[in-house]
N, C-alpha and C positions, 0 to 999 in steps of 0.2 A: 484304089487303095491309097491310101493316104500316109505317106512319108513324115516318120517324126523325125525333127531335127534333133540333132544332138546339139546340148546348148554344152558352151564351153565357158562352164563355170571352176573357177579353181575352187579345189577343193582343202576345206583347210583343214592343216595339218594339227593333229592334236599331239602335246609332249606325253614323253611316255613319264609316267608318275614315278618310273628310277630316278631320272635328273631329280626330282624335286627331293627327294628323299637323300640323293646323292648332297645336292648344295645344303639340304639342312645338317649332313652328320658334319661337310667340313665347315659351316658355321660353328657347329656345338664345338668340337677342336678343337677349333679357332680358341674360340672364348675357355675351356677347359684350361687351354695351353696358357692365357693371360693369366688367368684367375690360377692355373696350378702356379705359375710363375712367381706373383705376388706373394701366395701363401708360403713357398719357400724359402725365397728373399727373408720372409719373415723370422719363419722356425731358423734357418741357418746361421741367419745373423745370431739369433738367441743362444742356438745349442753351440753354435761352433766357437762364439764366446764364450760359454763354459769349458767346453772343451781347452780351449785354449789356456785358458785359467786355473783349469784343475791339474791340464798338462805340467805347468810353470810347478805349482803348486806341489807334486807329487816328486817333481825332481829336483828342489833347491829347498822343501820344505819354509818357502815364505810364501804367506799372501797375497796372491794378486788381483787387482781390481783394475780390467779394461775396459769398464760401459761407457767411459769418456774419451776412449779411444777417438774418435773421428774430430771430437775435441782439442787434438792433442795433449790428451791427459791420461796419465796411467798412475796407479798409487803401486807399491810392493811393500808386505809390512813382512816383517821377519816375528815367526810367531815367538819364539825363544826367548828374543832379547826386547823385542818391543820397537826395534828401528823401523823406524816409517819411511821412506820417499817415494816424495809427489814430481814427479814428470809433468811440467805442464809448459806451455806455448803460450804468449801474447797476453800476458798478465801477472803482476808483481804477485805473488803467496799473499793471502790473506794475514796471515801471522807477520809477516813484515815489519821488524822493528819502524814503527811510524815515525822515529823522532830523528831515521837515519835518509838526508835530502836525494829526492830524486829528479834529475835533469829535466828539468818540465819542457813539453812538447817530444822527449823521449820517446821512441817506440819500443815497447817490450820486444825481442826478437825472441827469447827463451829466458824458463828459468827452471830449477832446481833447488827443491827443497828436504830435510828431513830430520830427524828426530827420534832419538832412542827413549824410548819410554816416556816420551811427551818431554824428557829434558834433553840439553843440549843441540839445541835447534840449530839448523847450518842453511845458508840459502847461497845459493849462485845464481845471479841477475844478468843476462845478456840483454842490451839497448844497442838503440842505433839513434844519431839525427842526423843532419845533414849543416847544422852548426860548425863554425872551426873547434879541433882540438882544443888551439889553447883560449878556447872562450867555456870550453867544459873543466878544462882542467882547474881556469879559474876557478869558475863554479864552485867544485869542490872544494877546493884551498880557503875560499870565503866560508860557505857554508855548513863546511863539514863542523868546525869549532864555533861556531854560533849555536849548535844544535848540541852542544856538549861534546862532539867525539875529538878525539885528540889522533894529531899526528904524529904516528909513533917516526914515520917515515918515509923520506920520496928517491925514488929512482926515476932514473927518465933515459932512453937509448929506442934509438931507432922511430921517432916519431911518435915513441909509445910513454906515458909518464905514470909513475906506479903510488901511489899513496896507503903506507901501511897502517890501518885506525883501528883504535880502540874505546873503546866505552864501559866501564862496568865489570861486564863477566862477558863482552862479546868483543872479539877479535878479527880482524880481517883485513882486505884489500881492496881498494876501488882504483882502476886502471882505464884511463880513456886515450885513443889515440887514433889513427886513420885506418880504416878498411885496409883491405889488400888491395884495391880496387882503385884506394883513393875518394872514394865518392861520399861518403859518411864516416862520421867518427864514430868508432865502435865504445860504450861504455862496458865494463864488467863490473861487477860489485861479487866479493864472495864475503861473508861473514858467517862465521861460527860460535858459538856459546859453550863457555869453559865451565 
């Protein structure tokens, strides 16, 4: 009688078709979890800036406008009287009296704008260089009466010099002097319209 051998072959293993089912749902997840992600990144931004807005809006009874938020821009109009101000970062107002000199090579660091019923316009200009003081302060003392504005007046205390101008129907002050820091001259310009 004749002996069969057993042969020793491995045998191979087959996956149970759970795993496969298993790694496709946490694939799907996966990607569910991205994709829901993004989408509400989206809507959130959208609603929660309304939100936000209507919030402002329902308890101070003015207009508000954040879409330029990230920007650093916000407007608030006051529906009543028609006052407007523009909030904005790293850029002189559009409306900017043109004929009133600005530090060239200045950097905007902020500015402030606004306007009751399109009259009586007011702006506040924060700058910075890294120029001296009294090469700004020049500056202005040259060029401010080249450009027609007149000086009504200067102060100067504490490293800080104040020049009070006018032009027209528009009023204000232009102020340059040293950081707190020391490391740049700070300009400001505030002007209002009578």
């Amino acid at each position: 009688m004749a002996t069969k051998k057993a042969e020793n072959t491995p045998s191979k293993k087959s996956t149970n078709p759970l795993v496969f089912v298993g790694v496709g749902c946490l694939a799907l997840l996966v990607l569910l979890g991205i994709g829901g992600t993004l989408v509400m990144k989206f809507f959130a931004k959208n609603i929660g800036q309304d939100l936000v807005e209507k919030a402002i809006e329902s308890k101070t009874g003015v207009k508000t406008n954040i879409e330029d938020l990230e920007k650093g821009k916000m407007t608030f109009t006051d529906s009543k009287t028609g006052a407007t101000v523009d909030i904005g970062s790293n850029s002189v107002p559009e409306d900017f009296p043109k004929d009133f000199p600005l530090y060239k090579g200045a950097k905007v660091t902020s500015s402030l704008s606004g306007a009751q019923a399109g009259e009586n316009n007011g702006y506040w200009l924060t700058m910075s260089t890294l120029d001296a003081a009294d090469k700004v302060v020049s500056f202005y003392k040259t060029e401010l009466p080249k450009n027609g504005w007149t000086l009504e007046s200067t102060f100067a205390a504490n490293e800080m010099t104040n020049y009070g101008v006018s032009k027209g129907t528009w009023k204000g002050s232009v102020s340059a002097g040293k950081s707190d820091d020391q490391s740049e001259t700070q300009i400001i310009i505030i002007l209002g319209e009578e």
